[in-house]
ZABA-969020 format. One line per field, with one value per residue (C-alpha): residue in three letters; x negated, y negated, z. Coordinates in steps of 0.02 Angstrom, whole numbers. Layout:
<nodes>
code <- [ala_...]
xx <- [X_...]
yy <- [Y_...]
zz <- [Z_...]
</nodes>
This chain:
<nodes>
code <- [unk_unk_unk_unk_unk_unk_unk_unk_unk_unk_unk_unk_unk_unk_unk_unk_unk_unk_unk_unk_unk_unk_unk_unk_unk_unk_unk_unk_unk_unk_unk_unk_unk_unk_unk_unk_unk_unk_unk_unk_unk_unk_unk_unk_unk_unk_unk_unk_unk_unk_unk_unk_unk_unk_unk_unk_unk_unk_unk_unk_unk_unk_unk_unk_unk_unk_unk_unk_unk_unk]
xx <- [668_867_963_1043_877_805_987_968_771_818_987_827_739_848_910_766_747_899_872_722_795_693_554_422_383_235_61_54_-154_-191_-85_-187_-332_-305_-249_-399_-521_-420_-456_-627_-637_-566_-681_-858_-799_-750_-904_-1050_-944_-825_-903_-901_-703_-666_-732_-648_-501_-511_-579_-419_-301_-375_-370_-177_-144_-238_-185_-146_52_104]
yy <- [928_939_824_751_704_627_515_466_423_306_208_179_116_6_-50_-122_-207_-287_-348_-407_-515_-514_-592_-489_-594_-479_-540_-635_-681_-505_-471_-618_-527_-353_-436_-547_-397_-301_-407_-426_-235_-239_-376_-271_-121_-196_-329_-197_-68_-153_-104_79_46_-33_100_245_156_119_314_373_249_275_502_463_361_449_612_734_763_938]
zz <- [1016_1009_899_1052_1121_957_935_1111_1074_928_1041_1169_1031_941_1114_1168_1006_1007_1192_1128_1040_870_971_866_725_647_619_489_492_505_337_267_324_244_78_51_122_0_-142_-97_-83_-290_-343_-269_-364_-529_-536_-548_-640_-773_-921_-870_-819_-983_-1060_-978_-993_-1178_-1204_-1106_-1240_-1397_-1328_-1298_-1452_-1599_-1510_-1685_-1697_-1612]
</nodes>
């Protein structure tokens, strides 16, 4: 694809968007959605395993802090 065809690809685009008008607001419940699926998706993982996270975690601090001096 030639430069010329690409810039005259995107002056389509943003022409269109500007006749548009900004009409496009986004959708707003299906952000809602993926955040609290998200969350929920966080919340299953950490429930049944937290102990075994906490202690990886801690294992992987106390390694990096009471590393001997080099």
């Amino acid at each position: 694809m030639s430069a010329q065809l690409i810039t005259l690809y995107v002056a389509e685009a943003v022409r269109r968007r500007v006749v548009a008008g900004g009409s496009e607001r986004g959708d707003v419940p299906g952000w809602v959605m993926i955040t609290v699926m998200s969350a929920a998706l966080v919340l299953a993982i950490l429930i049944p395993f937290r102990e075994t996270i906490v202690d990886a975690v801690q294992e992987a601090l106390d390694s990096v802090t009471n590393a001997p001096a080099q």
